[in-house]
GUKENU-884291 format. One record per residue (C-alpha): residue in one letter; x, y, z. Coordinates in steps of 0.001 Angstrom, whole numbers, padded with zeros to 6 digits, always signed. Example, Ala and Ser with C-alpha at 12.3 -4.5 7.8 and 13.67 -1.06 7.14 Angstrom:
# residues 2
a+012300-004500+007800s+013670-001060+007140
//
This chain:
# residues 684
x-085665-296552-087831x-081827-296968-088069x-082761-299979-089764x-085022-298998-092006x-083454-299395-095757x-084458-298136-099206x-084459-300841-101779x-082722-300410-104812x-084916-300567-107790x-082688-302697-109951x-082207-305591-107416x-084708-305370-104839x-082114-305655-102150x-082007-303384-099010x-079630-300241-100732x-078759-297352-098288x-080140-297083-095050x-082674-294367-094379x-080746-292448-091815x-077718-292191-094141x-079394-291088-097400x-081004-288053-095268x-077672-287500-094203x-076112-287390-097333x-079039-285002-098502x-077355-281654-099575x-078610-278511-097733x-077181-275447-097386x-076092-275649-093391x-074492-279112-094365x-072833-277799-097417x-071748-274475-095681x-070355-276949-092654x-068839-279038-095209x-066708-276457-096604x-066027-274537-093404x-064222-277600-092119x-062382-278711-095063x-060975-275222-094874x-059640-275216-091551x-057920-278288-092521x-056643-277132-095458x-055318-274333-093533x-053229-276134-090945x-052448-278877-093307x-050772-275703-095077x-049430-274581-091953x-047231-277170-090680x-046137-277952-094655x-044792-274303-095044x-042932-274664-091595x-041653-278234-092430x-040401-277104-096009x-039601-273692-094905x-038275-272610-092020x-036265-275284-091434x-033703-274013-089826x-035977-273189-086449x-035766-276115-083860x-038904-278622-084425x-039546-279430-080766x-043224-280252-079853x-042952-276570-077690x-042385-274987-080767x-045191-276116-082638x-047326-275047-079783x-046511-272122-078961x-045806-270891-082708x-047457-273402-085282x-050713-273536-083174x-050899-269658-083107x-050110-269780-086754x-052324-271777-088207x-055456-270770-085915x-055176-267312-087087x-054793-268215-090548x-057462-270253-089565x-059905-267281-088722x-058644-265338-091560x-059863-267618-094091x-062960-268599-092314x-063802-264838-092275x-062392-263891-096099x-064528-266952-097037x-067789-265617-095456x-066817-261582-097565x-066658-263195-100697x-069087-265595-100860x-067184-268668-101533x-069133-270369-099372x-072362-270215-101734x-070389-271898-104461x-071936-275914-105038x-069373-278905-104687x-070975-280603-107766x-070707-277398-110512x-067294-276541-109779x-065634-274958-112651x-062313-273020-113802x-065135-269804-113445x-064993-270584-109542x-061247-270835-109219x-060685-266826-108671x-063599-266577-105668x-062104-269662-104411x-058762-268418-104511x-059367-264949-103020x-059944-266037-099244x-056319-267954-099034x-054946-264636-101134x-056319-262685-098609x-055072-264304-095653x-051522-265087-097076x-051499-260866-097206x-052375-260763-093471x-050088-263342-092860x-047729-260963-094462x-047607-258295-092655x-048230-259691-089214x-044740-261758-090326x-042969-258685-090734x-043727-257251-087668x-041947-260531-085950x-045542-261300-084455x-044995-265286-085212x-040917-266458-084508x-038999-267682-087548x-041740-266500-090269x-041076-264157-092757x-042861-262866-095879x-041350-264801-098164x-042875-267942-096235x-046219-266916-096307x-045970-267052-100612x-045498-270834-099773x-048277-271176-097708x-050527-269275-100162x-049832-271431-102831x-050354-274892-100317x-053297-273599-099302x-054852-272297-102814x-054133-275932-104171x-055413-277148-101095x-058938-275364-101479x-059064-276025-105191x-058390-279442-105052x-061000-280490-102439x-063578-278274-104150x-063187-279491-107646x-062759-283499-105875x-066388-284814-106313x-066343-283476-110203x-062997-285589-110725x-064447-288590-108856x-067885-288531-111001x-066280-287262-114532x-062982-289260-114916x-062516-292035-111648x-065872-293205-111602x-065999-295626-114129x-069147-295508-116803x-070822-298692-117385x-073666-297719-119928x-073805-297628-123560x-070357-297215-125439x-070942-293555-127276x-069377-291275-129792x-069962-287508-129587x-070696-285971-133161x-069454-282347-133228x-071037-280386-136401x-069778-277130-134422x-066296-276926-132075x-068762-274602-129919x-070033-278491-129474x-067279-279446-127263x-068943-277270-124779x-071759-278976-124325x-070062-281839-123197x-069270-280932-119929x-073241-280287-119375x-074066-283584-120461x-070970-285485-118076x-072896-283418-114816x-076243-284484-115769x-077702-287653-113435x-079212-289776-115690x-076328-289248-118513x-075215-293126-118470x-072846-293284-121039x-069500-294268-121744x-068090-291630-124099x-065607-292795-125863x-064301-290249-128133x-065324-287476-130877x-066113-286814-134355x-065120-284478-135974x-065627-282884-139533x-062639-281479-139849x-059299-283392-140507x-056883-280917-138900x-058578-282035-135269x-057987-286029-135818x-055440-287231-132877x-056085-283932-131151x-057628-284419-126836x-060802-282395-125532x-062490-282449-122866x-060524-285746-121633x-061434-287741-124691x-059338-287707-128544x-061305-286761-132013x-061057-290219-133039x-062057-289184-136503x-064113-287627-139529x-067339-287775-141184x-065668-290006-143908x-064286-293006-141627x-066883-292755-139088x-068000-296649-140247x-063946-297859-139201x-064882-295842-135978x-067859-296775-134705x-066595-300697-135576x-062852-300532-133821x-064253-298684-130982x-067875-300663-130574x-069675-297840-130403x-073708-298457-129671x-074756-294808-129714x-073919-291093-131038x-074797-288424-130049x-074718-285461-133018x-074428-282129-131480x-076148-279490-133794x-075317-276671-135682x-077082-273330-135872x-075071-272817-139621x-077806-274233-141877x-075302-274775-144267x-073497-277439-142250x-076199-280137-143363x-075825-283601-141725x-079058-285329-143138x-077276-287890-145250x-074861-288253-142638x-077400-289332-139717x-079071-291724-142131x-075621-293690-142519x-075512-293611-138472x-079180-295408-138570x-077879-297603-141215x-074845-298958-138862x-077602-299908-136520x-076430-297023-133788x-079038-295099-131745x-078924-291570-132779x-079392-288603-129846x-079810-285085-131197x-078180-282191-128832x-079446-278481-130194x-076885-276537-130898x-076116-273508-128239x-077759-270792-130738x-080995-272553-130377x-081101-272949-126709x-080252-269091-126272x-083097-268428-128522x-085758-271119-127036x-085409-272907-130516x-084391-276295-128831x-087010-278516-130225x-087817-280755-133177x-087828-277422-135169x-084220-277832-135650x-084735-280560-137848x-086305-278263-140349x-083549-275927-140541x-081576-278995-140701x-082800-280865-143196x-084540-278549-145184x-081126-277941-147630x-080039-281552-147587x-083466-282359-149233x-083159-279784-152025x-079776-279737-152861x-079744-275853-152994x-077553-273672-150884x-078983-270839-148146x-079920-268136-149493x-077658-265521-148909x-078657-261685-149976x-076067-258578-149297x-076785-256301-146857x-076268-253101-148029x-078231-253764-151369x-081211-254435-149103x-080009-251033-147210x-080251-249172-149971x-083804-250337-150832x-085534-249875-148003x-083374-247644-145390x-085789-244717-144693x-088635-245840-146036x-092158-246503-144986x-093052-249848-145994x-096721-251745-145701x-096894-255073-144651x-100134-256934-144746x-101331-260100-143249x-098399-258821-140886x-099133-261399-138351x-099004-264322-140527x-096174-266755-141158x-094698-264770-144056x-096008-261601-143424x-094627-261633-139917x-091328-262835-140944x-091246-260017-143784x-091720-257268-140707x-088685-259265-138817x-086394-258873-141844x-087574-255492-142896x-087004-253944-139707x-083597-255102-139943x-082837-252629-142581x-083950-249471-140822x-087029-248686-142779x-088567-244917-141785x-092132-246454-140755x-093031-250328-140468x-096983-250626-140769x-098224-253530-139475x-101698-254223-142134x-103760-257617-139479x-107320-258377-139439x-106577-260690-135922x-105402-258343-132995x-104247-261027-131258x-101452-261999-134266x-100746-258353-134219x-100118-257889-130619x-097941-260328-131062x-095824-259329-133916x-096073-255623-132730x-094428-256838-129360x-091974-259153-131181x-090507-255788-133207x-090690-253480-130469x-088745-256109-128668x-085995-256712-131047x-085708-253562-132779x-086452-250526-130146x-085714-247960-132297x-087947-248829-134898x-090925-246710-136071x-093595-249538-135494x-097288-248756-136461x-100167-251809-136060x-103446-250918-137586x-106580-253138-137131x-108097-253650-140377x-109387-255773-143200x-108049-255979-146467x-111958-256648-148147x-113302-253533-146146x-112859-250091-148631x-112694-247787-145513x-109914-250028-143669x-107809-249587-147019x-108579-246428-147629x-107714-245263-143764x-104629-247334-143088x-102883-245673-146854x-104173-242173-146072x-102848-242475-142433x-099396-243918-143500x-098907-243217-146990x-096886-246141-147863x-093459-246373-150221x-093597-249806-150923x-096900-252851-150337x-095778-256153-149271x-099283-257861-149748x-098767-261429-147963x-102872-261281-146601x-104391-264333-148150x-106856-267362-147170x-104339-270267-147871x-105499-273773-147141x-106239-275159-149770x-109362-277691-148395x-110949-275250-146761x-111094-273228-149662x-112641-275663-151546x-116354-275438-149885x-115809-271875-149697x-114853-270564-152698x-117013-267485-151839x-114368-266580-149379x-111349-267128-151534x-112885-264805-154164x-113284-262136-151591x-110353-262105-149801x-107292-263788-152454x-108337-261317-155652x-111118-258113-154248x-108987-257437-151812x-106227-257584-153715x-107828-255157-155970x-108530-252932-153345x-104875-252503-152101x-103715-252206-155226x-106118-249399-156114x-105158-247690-152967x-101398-248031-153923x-102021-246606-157436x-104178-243382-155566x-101579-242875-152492x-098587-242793-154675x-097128-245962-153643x-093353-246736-155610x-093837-250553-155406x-096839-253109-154873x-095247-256553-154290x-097597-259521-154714x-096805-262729-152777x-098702-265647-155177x-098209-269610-154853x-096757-272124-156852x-100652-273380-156485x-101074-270474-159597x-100117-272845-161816x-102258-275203-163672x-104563-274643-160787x-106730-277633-159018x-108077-275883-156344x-110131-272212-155968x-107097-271544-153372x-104662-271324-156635x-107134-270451-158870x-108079-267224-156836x-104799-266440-156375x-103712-266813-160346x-106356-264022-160907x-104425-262168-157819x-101489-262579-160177x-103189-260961-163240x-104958-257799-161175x-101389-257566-159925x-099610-257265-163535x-102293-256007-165490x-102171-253188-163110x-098810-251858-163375x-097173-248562-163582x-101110-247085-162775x-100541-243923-160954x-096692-245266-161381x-096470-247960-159323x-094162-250589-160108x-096702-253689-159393x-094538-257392-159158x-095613-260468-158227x-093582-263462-156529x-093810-266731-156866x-092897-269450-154589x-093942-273056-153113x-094687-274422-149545x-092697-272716-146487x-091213-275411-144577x-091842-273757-140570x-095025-271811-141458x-097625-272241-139187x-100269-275408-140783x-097414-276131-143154x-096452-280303-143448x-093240-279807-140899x-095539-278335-138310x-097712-280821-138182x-095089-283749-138653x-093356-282254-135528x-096316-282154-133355x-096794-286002-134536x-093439-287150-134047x-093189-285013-130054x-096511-286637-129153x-095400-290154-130710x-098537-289969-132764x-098989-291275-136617x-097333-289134-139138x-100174-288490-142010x-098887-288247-145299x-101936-287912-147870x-099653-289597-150798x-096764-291564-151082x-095860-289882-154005x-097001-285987-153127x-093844-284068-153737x-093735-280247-153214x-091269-277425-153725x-090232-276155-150141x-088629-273313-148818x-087385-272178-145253x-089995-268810-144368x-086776-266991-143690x-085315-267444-147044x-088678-267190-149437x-088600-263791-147953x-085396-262762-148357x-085977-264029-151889x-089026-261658-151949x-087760-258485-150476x-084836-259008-152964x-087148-259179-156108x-088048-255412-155475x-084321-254556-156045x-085057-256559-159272x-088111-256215-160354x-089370-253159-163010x-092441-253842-163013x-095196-256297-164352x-092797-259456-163774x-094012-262443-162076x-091159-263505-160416x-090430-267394-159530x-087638-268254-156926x-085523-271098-157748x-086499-273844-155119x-084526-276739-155858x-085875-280344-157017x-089732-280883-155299x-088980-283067-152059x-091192-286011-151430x-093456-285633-148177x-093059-288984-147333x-089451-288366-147811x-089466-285720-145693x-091620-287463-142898x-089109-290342-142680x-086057-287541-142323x-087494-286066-139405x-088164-289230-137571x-085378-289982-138350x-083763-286927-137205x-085670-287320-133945x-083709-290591-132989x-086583-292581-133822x-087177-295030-136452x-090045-294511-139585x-092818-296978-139364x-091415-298587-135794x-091417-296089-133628x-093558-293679-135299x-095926-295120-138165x-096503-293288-141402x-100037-293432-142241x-101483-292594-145622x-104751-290753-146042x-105292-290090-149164x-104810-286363-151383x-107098-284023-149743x-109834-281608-151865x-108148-279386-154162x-104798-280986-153798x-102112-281995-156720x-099835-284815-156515x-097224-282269-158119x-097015-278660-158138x-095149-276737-160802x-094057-273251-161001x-094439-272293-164279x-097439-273167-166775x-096727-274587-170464x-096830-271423-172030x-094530-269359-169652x-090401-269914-169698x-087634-268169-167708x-085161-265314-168394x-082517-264825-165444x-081730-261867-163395x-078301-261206-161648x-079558-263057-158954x-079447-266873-160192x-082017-267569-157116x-084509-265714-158928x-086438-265780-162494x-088316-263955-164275x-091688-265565-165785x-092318-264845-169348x-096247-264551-169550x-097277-264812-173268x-100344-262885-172895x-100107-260261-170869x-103269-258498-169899x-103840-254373-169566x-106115-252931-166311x-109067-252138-168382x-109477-255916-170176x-109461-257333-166517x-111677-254673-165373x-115073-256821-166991x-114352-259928-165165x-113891-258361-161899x-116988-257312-162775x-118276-260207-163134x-116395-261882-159988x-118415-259008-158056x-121838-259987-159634x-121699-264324-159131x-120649-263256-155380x-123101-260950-154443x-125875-263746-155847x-124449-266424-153437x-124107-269058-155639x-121405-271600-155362x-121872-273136-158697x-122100-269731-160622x-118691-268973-158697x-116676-272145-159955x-117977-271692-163331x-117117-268202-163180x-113264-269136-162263x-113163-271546-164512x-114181-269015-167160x-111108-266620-166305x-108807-269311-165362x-108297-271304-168587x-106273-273722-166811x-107777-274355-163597x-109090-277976-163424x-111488-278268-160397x-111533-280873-158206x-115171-282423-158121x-114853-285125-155963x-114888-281966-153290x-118817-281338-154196x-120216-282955-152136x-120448-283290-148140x-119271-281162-145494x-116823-279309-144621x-114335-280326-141482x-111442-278569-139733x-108318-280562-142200x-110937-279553-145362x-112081-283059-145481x-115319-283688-146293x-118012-285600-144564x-120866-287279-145301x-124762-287412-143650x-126396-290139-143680x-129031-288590-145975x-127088-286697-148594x-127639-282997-148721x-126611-280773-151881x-124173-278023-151375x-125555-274650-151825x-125913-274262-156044x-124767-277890-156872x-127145-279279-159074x-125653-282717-158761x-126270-282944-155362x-130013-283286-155880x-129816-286671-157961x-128450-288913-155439x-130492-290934-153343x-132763-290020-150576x-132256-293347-148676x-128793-292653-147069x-126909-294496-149631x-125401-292978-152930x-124932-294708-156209x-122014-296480-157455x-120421-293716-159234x-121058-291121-156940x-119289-293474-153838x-116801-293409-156204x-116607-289460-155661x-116495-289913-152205x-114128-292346-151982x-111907-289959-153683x-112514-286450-151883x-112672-288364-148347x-109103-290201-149069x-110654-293584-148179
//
């Protein structure tokens, strides 16, 4: 057994020998024997030091050192052995030693240097005196500290590192920090060599052991004088402090690229490849964070009792986080799924205790769930963020984006008007304009009820305007992140799809501020930069994850889904801007603005298509209100699927109310034109 060896995986060769590595195996008796005899030599190292420097003047006979040393020394001995066990010093680990340790450390040799003390003054050991015992405290202090904090000085700065030469990218100087994690952790074989830094005032200047070799602008003359082979770039919670363009020149010099989350985002369980969104997300727009002041937002909606629906959505539920924030009287919580509420309900009670929280179950299409949840609460101000949103789903179900997007739209806003609400906000979609899809086209009539409908029963009814949210749930970053973690294909439909995007946290800020704004009837349209390419934006985050586009994770193309535009816009041809003292925000100028009772006819009419069922009387219908809504046929035919994509049986069967579908051929194969079609709507 004694010669039984492990072999070391690199060479094959017989490494340490069994009997040893279980030896070396740290337990608590071995580590609690470990330290309980490196004390007592500490202590009578410190013993015979203090009496060699000190008390000189004594004679130095081998009698003397037995019969007063000995005595001495043991009882400093048993002092410190005992002091040790009181406070616990003895539970501290030999391998996370740090300055936070020192005191506990420190308190046994205190401790005993006081006994020391005052057994000196009463003469109990010849030739000591107080004064002597201060010199042995100190000995043995330095003593205890130095063999405690020995194996972190061996493994951080004698033990020479023999992996990849490395720079440390600081975007934060609470990055430093985090340096000292990574020099404890096992596997961490690197050979840091120095830091960057961003600012210029911190070149030349030593951390941690290692100098700030330099700044974002000469980091090419760094990485070549110095060899370096990898960086890692410790984040930033500020997402202001955008580094985007700045890892890109870091792939460019050929380095490997390691992400560390900054501290914010481990406290708040954030450390993931969600970063990268906050991240990138203002790099890739060129506009700044939005920023909105506090007390405005106080004034606003302090004390009062504000309506939230589709609370536990993306934006609805990040609307309740912000809201809360301002110490409204009453919070209600509108959800149709009681899981999502549960949720956001717990989330709020959580985070703000003292908030009047109130969920209610209900649907937004169901008159009595309206009518209940406004007479119950009676409402100040509407946030309406309930909506069916994906826009392929929506396509072979235009039933349901009818019902949900614009009746019950209607019937919130009717409830508003009756309950004496102050302000109905509408949240629409930069999908409103020009519309390809029923999703947009549904919710540019949402728009209209919204306006049309102003100051009835004086309400101030607004509608907001924005494009994609960046990190809400089924939104492009989402699903790129899931992609990229399970080193899966990245799906972009288009290589040249661009969209307007927009952090959740700031389209609402945008939104809350637009009631602050807003007098009523205004469509307002947030300012949200240029429209970012998605395969852009695909590459960045691969990127961003230390991993290279189309090597380590593939980009795959699949063609524009049903419904969807290569470009989205924000305003139609006939609309223009005016600006408001917020330069984040717009005004739309609508050309032809519509009044309650000329919009009251084609609700109507909505009402009568849907209650006959038929899909093709329903498009035609939108098409009819929606002068600019260009449907996407190619979506016609098929079935539906989870991603909205449609599929084809062998024997084609016509949609419910498309008279097209009944002209292809019953032998399983379609003409030429209509493969064509499919060709299209599937992405093939």
């Amino acid at each position: 057994m004694a010669e039984e060896r492990i072999r070391s995986p690199e060479t094959g060769k017989p490494d340490i020998p069994v009997w040893l590595r279980s030896l070396l195996i740290p337990t608590y008796g071995k580590r609690t024997l470990f330290y309980l005899v490196s004390d007592v030599v500490v202590v009578f190292c410190s013993s015979f030091l203090t009496h060699l420097a000190v008390i000189r003047h004594v004679s130095s006979g081998v009698s003397y050192y037995v019969q007063s040393v000995l005595p001495f020394a043991a009882t400093a001995a048993a002092c410190q052995l005992a002091l040790g066990f009181l406070f616990s010093s003895y539970k501290l680990r030999w391998s996370t030693f740090s300055l936070v340790d020192v005191p506990r450390i420190m308190l046994p040799s205190l401790g005993t240097a006081a006994v020391l003390g005052v057994l000196s003054a009463f003469q109990v050991f010849a030739g000591v005196t107080p004064l002597s015992t201060v010199t042995w405290a100190l000995l043995s202090v330095c003593g205890v500290v130095a063999v405690r904090g020995s194996r972190r000085f061996y493994t951080e700065v004698v033990r020479p590192r023999s992996g990849k030469r490395a720079i440390l990218v600081m975007c934060s100087h609470k990055g430093y920090f985090l340096l000292d994690t990574l020099r404890r952790t096992p596997n961490f074989n690197y050979h840091v060599v120095g830091f960057i830094d961003p600012e210029p005032n911190n070149r030349n200047t030593l951390s941690q052991g290692h100098a700030v070799l330099g700044t974002f602008e000469n980091v090419e003359e760094v990485v070549a004088r110095h060899r370096i082979e990898t960086a890692f770039v410790f984040l930033s919670s500020d997402p202001a402090f955008a580094i985007g363009q700045f890892c890109q020149r870091l792939h460019e010099l050929g380095l490997e690229v390691r992400l560390i989350p900054s501290m914010a985002d481990l406290i708040d369980d954030r450390a993931d490849i969600g970063a990268l969104e906050r991240l990138t997300i203002h790099e890739l727009t060129g506009q700044q964070p939005v920023r909105v002041d506090p007390r405005e937002m106080e004034k606003v909606f302090a004390d009062k009792r504000i309506m939230v629906t589709g609370a536990g959505g993306s934006i609805g539920s990040e609307l309740c986080r912000q809201l809360a924030r301002f110490n409204p009287a009453m919070l209600v919580l509108l959800e149709r799924d009681d899981s999502n509420l549960f949720y956001i309900e717990r989330d709020l009670r959580s985070a703000y205790p003292k908030s009047h929280v109130v969920p209610f179950l209900g649907d937004i299409t169901r008159e009595t769930d309206v009518a209940r949840a406004f007479e119950l609460t009676r409402p100040n101000i509407v946030f309406h963020a309930a909506a069916y949103k994906h826009v392929p789903i929506l396509e072979f179900h235009p039933a349901e984006a009818i019902r949900v997007n614009v009746q019950g739209s209607h019937l919130l806003a009717r409830a508003a008007a009756k309950h004496g609400a102050e302000s109905f906000v509408y949240i629409s979609t930069d999908k409103a304009v020009n519309p390809s899809s029923v999703m947009g086209a549904s919710k540019r009539i949402g728009e209209t009820v919204a306006t049309a409908m102003n100051a009835t029963g004086g309400v101030r009814f607004l509608a907001v305007r924005f494009g994609n949210v960046l990190d809400s749930r089924g939104s492009v970053t989402t699903i790129f992140r899931d992609a990229i973690i399970r080193r899966q294909p990245v799906t972009v439909t288009d290589p040249d799809m661009r969209r307007y995007v927009m952090l959740t946290s700031e389209a609402v800020l945008l939104v809350m501020q637009a009631v602050a704004l807003g007098g009523g009837g205004e469509v307002f349209v947030l300012d949200m930069g240029e429209p970012v390419r998605i395969k852009d934006l695909a590459e960045t985050m691969i990127r961003h994850a230390g991993l290279r586009p189309g090597i380590d994770v593939p980009i795959v193309f699949t063609g524009r889904r049903p419904g969807e535009k290569l470009f989205e816009e924000l305003l139609t041809a006939e609309e223009g801007t005016t600006a408001t003292v917020n330069r984040r925000i717009y005004r739309a100028r609508i050309s032809k603005p519509r009044t309650y009772p000329e919009i009251l006819d084609d609700l109507q009419r909505l009402d009568e298509v849907l209650s006959d069922g038929d899909t093709q009387r329903i498009r035609d219908e939108i098409t009819r209100q929606v002068s600019s809504y260009r449907p996407d046929t190619g979506c016609l035919y098929g079935h539906p699927t989870a991603s909205g994509r449609a599929e084809y049986p062998p024997v084609a069967q016509p949609f419910p109310g498309d008279e097209r579908g009944g002209k292809r051929r019953e032998t399983g194969r379609s003409s030429d034109s209509d493969r064509t079609a499919d060709s299209a709507a599937a992405g093939r």
